[in-house]
C-alpha angles and dihedrals in degrees: 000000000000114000133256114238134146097280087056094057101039087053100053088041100050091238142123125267082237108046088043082054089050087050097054095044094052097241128184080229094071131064125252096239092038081057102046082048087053096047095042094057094036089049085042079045106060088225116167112192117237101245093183088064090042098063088041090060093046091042096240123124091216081239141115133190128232122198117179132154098250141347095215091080132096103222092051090046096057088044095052086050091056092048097046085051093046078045095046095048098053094038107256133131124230130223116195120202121192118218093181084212100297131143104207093038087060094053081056099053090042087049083053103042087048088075094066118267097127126041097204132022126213108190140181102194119232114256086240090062116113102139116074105187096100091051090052093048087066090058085044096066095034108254103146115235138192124185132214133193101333100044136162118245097203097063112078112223128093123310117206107193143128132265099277103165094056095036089059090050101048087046084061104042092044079063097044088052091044077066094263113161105175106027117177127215114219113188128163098223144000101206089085122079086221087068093031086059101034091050091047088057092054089052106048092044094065086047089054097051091047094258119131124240107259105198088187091064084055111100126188108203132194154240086259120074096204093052093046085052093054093041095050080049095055095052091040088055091047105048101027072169093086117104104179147015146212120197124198095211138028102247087059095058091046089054095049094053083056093054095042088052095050090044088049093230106154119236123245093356091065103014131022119214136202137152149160110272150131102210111146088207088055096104083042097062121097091285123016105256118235109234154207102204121197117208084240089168094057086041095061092039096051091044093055095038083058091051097045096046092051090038083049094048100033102233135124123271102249121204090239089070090069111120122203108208126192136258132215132220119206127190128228142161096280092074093037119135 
């Protein structure tokens, strides 16, 4: 059967390649009834576009990148699945590149995404990352790029992330009200303004409650679980005075339900736990973990709706397009009086 393309078509309509490629592509140039002639006989047709030439006419690849620190976390599993399904809907592919949280796999990937192969980049930026050049570099040579959760302050273009600030402070207070006196703040890295506004709600919510600031019940974890377990070990063995903790991430407060297992500290009857997290088991775990939960889906979904719009349209991504979307705690027996 020979195939139906645009010079098919032309031909049996008596049109040119190029008015029958306007048709099709609803433009201002053609007619309304010279388009409804075009439709009817490529529907009757069977013809299918060919979307790979296409591209290659309007100079896009018909994919977007996406660079994020790991895959085997909640909260970046639910955000890849909003931005496949923005992709999907407006008919682009997605590449998704792991930095593992590493800051110089992450120049890498930037250096190889620089020669093309994307035509836009959502990132979420590894906690290591304290240099921004390479970043830069992408708006330099004009790859559009949105960030999500973990963004970069000194790139301007639109940030689509969650209240962070006030998150941090109702976390706390809800521990404050549950009875706490000495509540500790666990957070991976304060590069990040994640951990930088999650960290000043905590803060301000003690000072607002009339509790002072206690730097040695602040821990900085790290990349590795077993060391953050030690080192959540060390400081509970050090202040048995803690009676609650809030964790900044949700491998934090896992690890602290292990120590507090092997230290035999009840939860929540000696120590209250909450954290930022997604997990789906969470109201599964012994006992149910109190959360802040992101709307990680939305978040991926906004982000990418933002990119494609701006990649579609050809115009730059502007600052004024960052959205701030809710988070949501829920209360569970972990936090219980």
């Amino acid at each position: 059967m020979t195939p139906v393309n645009l010079k098919s078509l032309a031909e049996e309509l008596n049109m040119s390649i190029a008015t029958v490629s306007r048709a099709l592509r609803d433009s201002h140039e053609v007619s309304e009834a010279t388009k409804q002639r075009v439709r009817a006989l490529a529907a009757a047709r069977h013809y299918e576009p060919n979307a790979y030439a296409s591209s290659l006419r309007r100079n896009i690849s018909k994919t977007i990148g996406v660079v994020i620190p790991k895959v085997a976390n909640h909260f970046f599993a639910l955000a890849i699945n909003g931005i496949e399904e923005a992709a999907r809907q407006a008919g682009y592919h997605v590449l998704i590149y792991l930095t593992h949280d590493d800051y110089a796999r992450e120049v890498s990937i930037v250096q190889h995404l620089k020669g093309g192969r994307v035509d836009g980049l959502l990132m979420s930026v590894a906690s290591g990352t304290e240099d921004f050049a390479h970043i830069k570099s992408l708006r330099e040579a004009n790859i559009p790029i949105v960030f999500f959760d973990r963004v970069c302050a000194e790139v301007a273009t639109a940030k689509v992330t969650t209240n962070d600030y006030e998150s941090g402070y109702q976390a706390t207070e809800h521990l404050i009200q549950a009875g706490c006196k000495h509540i500790a703040h666990l957070l991976i890295s304060n590069n990040l303004s994640i951990g930088q506004f999650r960290l000043q709600g905590y803060l301000d919510a003690l000072t607002a409650h009339g509790r002072p600031a206690d730097p040695d019940l602040i821990l900085h974890g790290v990349m590795d679980n077993q060391q953050n377990v030690g080192l959540i070990r060390e400081l509970l063995q050090r202040r048995p005075d803690i009676d609650g903790v809030f964790a900044s991430v949700e491998r934090l407060a896992i690890s602290t339900y292990h120590v507090c297992n092997e230290l035999g500290r009840r939860i929540p009857e000696d120590i209250k736990v909450i954290g930022f997290s997604n997990l789906e088991a969470a109201a599964l775990l012994d006992p149910p973990l109190s959360t802040i939960t992101q709307p990680a889906y939305d978040i991926g979904r906004e982000a990418a709706k933002i990119l494609l719009r701006a990649v579609e349209k050809k115009k730059a991504v502007l600052p004024s397009q960052s959205v701030v979307l809710e988070s949501t705690l829920f209360a569970r027996q972990s936090t219980a009086g």
